[in-house]
Each structure stands twice: as structure tokens, then as C-alpha cells.
N, CA, C and O of each residue as an XYZ file, in Angstrom:
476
protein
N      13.519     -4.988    -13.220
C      14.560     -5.328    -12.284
C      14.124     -4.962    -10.869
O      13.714     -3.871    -10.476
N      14.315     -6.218    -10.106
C      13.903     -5.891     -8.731
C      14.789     -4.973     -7.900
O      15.866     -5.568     -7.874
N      14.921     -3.811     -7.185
C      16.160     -3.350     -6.850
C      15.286     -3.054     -5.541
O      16.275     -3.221     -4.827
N      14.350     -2.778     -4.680
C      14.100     -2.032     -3.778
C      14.437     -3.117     -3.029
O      14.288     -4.108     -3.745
N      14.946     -3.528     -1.576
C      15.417     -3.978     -0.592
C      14.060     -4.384      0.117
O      13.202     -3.521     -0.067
N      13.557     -5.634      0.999
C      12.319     -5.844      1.734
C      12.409     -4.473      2.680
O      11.689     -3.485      2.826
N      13.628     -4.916      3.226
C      13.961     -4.149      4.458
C      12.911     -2.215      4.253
O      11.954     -1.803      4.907
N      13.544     -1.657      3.303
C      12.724     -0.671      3.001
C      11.507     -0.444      2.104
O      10.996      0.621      1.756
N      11.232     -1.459      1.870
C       9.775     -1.393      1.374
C       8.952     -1.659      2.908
O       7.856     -1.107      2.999
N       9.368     -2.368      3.950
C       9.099     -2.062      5.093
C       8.781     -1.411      5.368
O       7.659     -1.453      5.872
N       9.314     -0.532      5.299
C       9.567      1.127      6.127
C       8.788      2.093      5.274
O       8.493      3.188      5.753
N       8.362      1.713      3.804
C       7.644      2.435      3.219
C       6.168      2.184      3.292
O       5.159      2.869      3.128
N       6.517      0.527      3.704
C       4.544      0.358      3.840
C       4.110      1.198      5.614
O       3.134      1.891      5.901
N       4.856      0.920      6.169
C       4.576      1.496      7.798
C       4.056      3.120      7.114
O       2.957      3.673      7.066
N       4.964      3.383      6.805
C       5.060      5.338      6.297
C       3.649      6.115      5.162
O       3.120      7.226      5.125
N       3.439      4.513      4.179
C       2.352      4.563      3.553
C       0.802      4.518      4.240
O      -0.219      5.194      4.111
N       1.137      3.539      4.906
C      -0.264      3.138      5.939
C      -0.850      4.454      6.686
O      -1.980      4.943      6.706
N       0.097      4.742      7.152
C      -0.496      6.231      8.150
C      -0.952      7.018      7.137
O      -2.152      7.202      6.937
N      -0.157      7.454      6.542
C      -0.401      8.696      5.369
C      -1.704      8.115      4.792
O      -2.618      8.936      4.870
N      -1.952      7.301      4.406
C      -3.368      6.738      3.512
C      -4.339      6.718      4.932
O      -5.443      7.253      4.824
N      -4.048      6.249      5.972
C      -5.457      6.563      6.903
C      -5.533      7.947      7.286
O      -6.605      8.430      7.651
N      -4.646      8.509      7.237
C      -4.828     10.041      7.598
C      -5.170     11.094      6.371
O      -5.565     12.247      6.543
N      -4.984     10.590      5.364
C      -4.617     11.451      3.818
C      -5.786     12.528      3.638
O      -5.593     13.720      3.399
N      -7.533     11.661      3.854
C      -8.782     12.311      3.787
C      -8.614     13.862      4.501
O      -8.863     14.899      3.886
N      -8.163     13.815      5.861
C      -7.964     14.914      6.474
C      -6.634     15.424      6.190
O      -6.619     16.612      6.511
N      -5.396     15.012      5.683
C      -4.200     15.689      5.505
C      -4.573     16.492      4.322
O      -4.243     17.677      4.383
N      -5.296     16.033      3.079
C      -5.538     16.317      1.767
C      -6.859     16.831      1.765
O      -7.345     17.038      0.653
N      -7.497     17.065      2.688
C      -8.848     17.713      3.089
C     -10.068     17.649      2.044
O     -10.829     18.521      1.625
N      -9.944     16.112      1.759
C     -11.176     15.797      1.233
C     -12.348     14.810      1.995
O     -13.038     14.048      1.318
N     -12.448     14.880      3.009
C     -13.150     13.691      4.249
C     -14.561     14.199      3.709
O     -14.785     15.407      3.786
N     -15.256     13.590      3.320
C     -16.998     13.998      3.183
C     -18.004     12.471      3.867
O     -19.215     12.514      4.087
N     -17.131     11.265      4.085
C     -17.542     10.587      4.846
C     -18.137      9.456      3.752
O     -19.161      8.789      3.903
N     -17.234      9.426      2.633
C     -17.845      8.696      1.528
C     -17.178      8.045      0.798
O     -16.052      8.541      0.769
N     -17.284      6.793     -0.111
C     -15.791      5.996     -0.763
C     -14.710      6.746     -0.706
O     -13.656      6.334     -0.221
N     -14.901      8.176     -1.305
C     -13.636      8.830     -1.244
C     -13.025      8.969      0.193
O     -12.095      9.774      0.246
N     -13.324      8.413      1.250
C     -12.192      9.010      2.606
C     -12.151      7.551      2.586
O     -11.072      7.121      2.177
N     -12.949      6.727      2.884
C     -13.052      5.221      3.583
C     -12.185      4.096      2.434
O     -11.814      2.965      2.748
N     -12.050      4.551      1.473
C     -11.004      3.273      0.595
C      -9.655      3.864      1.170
O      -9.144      3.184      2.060
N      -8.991      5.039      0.797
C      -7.796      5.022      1.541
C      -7.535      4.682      3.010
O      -6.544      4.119      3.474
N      -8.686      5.162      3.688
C      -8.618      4.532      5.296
C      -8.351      3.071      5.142
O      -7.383      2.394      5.491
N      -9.650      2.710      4.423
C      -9.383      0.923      4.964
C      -7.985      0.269      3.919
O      -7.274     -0.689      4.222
N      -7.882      1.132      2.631
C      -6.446      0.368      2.301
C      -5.604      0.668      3.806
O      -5.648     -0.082      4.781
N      -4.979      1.719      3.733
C      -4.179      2.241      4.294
C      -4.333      1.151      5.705
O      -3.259      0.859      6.230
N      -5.560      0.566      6.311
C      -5.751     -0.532      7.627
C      -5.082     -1.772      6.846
O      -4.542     -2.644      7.526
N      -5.094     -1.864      5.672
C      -5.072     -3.256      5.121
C      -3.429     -3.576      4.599
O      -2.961     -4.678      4.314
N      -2.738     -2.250      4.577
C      -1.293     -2.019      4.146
C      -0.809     -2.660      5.725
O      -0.273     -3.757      5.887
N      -1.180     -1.588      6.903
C      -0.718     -2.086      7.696
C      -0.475     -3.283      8.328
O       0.565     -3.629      8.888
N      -1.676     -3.995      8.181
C      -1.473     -5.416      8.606
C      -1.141     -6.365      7.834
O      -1.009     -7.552      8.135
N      -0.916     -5.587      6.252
C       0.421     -7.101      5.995
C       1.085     -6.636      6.006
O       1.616     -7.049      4.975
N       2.074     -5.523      6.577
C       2.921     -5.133      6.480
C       3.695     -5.437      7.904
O       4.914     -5.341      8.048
N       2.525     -5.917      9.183
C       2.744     -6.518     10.154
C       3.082     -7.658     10.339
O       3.856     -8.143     11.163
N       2.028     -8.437      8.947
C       2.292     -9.851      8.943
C       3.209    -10.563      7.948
O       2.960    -11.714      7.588
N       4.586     -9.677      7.372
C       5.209     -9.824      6.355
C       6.517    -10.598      7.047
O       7.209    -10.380      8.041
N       6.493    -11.604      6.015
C       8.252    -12.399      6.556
C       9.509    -11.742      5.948
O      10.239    -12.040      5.002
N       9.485    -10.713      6.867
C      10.730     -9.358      6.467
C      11.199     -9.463      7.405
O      11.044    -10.271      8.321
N      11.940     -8.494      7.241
C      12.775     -7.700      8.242
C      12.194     -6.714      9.319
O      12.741     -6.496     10.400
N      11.057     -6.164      8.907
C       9.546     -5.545      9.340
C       8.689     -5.834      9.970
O       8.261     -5.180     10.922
N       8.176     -7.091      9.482
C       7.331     -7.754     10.068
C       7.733     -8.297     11.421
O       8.845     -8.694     11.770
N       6.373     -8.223     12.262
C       6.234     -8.331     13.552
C       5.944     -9.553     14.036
O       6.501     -9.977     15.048
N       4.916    -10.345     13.272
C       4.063    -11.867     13.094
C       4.426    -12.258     11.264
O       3.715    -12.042     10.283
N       5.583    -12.792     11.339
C       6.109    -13.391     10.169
C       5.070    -14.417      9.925
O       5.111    -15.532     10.444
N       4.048    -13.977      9.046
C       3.052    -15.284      8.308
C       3.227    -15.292      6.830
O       3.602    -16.224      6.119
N       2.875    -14.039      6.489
C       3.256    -13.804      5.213
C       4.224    -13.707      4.317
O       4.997    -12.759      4.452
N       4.441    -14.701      3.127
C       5.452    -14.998      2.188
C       5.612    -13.363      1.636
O       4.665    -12.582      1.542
N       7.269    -12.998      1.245
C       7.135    -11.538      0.672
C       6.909    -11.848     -0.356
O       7.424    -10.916     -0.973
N       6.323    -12.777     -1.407
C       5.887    -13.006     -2.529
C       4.371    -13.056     -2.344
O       3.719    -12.705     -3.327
N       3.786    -13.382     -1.394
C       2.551    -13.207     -1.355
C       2.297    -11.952     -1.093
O       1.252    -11.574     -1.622
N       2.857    -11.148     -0.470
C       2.858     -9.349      0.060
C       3.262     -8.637     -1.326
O       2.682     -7.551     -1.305
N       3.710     -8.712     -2.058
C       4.000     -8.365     -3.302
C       2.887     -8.028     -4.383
O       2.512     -7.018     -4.979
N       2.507     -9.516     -4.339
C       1.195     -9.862     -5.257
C       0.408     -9.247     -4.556
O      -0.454     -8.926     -5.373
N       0.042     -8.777     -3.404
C      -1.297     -7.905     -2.880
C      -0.905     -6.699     -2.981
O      -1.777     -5.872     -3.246
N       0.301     -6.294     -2.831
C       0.811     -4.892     -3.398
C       0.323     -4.425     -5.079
O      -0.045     -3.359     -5.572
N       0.474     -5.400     -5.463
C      -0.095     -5.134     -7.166
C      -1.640     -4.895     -6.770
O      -2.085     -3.748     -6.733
N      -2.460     -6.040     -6.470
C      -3.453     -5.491     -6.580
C      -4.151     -4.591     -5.514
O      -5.378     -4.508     -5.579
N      -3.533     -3.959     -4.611
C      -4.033     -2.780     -3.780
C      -3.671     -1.943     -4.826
O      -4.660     -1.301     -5.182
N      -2.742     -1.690     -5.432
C      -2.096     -0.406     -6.015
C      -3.163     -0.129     -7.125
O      -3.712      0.968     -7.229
N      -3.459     -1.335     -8.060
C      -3.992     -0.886     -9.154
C      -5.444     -0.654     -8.540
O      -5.824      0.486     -8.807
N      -6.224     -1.266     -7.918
C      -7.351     -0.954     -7.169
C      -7.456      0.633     -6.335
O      -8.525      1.235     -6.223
N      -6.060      1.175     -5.766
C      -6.319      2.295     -5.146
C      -6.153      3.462     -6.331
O      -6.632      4.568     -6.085
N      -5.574      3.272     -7.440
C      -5.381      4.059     -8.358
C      -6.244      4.318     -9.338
O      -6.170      5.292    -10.087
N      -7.296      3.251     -9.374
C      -8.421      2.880    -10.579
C      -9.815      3.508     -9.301
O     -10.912      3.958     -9.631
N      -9.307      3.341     -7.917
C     -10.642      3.505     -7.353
C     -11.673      5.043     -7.487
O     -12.867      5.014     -7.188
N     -11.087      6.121     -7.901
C     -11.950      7.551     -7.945
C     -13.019      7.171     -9.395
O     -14.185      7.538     -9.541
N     -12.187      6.332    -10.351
C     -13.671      6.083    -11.501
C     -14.028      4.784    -11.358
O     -14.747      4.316    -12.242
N     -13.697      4.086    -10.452
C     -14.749      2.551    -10.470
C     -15.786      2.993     -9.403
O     -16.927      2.534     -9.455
N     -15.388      3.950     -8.353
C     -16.266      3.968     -7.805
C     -16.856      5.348     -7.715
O     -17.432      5.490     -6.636
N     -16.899      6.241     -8.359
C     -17.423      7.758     -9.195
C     -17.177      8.670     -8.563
O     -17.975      9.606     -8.620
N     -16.066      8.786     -7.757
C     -16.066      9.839     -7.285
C     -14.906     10.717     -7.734
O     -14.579     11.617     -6.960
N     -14.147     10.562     -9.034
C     -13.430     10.910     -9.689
C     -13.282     12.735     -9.551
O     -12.300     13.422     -9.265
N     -14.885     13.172     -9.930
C     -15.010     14.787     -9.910
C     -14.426     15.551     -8.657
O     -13.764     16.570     -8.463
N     -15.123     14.336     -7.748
C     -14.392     15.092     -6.446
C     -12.744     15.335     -5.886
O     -12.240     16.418     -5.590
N     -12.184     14.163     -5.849
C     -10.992     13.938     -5.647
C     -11.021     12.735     -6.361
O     -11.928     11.946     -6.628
N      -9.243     12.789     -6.733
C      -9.151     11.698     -7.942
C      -7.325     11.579     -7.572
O      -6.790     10.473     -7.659
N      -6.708     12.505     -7.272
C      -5.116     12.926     -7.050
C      -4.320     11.897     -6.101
O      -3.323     11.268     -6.457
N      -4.894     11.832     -4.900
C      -4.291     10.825     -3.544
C      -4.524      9.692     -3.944
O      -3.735      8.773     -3.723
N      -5.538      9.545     -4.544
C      -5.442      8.051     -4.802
C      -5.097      7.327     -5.868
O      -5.123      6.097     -5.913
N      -4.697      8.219     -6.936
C      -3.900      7.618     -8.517
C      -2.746      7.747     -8.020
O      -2.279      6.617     -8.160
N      -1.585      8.680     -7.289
C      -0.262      8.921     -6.792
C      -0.278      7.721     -5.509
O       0.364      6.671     -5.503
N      -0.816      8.012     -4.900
C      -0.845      6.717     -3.761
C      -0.431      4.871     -4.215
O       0.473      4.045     -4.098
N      -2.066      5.061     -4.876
C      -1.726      3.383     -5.651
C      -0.869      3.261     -6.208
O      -0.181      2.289     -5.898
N      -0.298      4.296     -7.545
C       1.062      3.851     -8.318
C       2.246      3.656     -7.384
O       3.147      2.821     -7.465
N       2.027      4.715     -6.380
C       3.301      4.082     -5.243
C       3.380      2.578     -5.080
O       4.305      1.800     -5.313
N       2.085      2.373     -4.590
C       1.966      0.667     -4.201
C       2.438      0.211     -4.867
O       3.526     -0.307     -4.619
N       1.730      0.146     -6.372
C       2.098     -0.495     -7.951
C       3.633     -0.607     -7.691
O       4.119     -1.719     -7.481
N       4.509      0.657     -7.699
C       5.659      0.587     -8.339
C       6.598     -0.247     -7.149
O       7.474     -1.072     -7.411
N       6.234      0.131     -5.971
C       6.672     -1.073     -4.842
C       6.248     -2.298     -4.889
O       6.957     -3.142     -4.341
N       5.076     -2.701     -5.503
C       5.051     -3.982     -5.562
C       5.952     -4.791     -6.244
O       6.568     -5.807     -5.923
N       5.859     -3.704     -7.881
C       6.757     -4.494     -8.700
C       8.480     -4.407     -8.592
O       9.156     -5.363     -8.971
N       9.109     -3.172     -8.039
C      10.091     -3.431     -7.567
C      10.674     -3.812     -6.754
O      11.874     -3.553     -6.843
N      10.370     -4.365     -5.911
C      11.025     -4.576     -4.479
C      11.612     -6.463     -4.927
O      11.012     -7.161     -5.745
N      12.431     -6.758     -4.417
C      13.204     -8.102     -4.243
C      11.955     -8.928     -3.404
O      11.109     -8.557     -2.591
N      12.270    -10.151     -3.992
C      11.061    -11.110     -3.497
C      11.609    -12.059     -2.286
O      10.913    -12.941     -1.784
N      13.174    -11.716     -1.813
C      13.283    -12.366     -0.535
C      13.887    -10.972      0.029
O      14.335     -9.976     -0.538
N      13.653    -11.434      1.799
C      14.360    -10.622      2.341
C      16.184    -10.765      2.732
O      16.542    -11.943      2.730
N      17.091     -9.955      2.986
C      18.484    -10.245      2.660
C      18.897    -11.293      3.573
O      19.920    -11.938      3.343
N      17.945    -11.579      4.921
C      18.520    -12.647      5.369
C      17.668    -13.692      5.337
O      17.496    -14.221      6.435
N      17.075    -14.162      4.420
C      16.583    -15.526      4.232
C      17.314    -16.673      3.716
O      18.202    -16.643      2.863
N      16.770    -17.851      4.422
C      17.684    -18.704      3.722
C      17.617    -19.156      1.794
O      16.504    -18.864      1.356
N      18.286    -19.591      1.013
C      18.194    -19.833     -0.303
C      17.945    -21.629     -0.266
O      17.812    -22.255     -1.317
């Protein structure tokens, strides 16, 4: 069941984005290696569809929130799978399985129009 509102999945990708480019140094694992640079560049890549989302949010309405959705799935499962696809599991593995399932679970819940679109 879709229940999360565009409007605040908005507000959660803005809130997500920072936190994921900043996380390496908030969560003090920065060694300058997949492990800092996938959450950075998700966290660049949240932001700008989250810029380019036809919400309530969005700044440059290009993007269908059904197409922002479907990239929400696969950022999430990609940021959550990324510490053993790309081996750095031993090191840090935590920010980025809790992070992605965020995505995950926003992707799949959130409503696929925003409340004032037309039907």
C-alpha cells in the first residue's frame, strides 16, 4: 500500500541527499575509496532527481514520479547491496544497507502521483 505522500518523500530525498554526501565524514569512514564515493555520488544523484521530480519539490519538473520511484528502487537496492558487490563490506557495511533500505522502502511506498495532479 502506497501511503507516503510525494510531497514528503520530497523532503526526505532533499534530507537524504545531504546526509549520504556528508555520511563518509558524519560516520567517519572517508578513506577515499568506493566506500566514501558511492554514497557521495548516490547521495549527488538523489539530489538531482529529486530536483528534477514532477512534485511538489521539484524545482525543474521533468521527471514522471513514476519514473523517480523506479530509480528509487534501484538506487536503494544498489546502495544496500553496494559494501559486498563492491568488497568493502569488512570495512564499513552499516550506512549503506540502512541508507539504501530507506530508499527501497520510499521507493516502494510513496503514492505515484503528486496530490495536485491532474487524473
Amino acid at each position: 500500500m502506497r501511503m507516503i505522500p510525494t510531497s514528503v518523500h520530497g523532503i526526505m530525498d532533499y534530507l537524504t541527499a545531504i546526509l549520504l554526501i556528508a555520511s563518509p565524514w558524519i560516520f567517519n569512514f572517508y578513506r577515499g575509496g568506493a566506500e566514501s564515493w558511492v554514497p557521495i555520488g548516490v547521495g549527488v544523484v538523489v539530489l538531482v532527481q529529486a530536483l528534477m521530480t514532477r512534485n511538489e519539490t521539484g524545482a525543474v519538473k521533468v521527471f514522471p514520479m513514476s519514473a523517480h520511484l523506479m530509480s528509487d528502487i534501484a538506487i536503494g537496492l544498489f546502495l544496500a547491496m553496494s559494501p559486498w558487490l563492491l568488497f568493502f563490506h569488512e570495512y564499513v557495511w552499516q550506512p549503506h544497507l540502512i541508507f539504501g533500505l530507506l530508499i527501497l522502502g520510499l521507493g516502494i511506498l510513496t503514492r505515484m502521483r503528486p496530490a495536485n495532479a491532474a487524473r
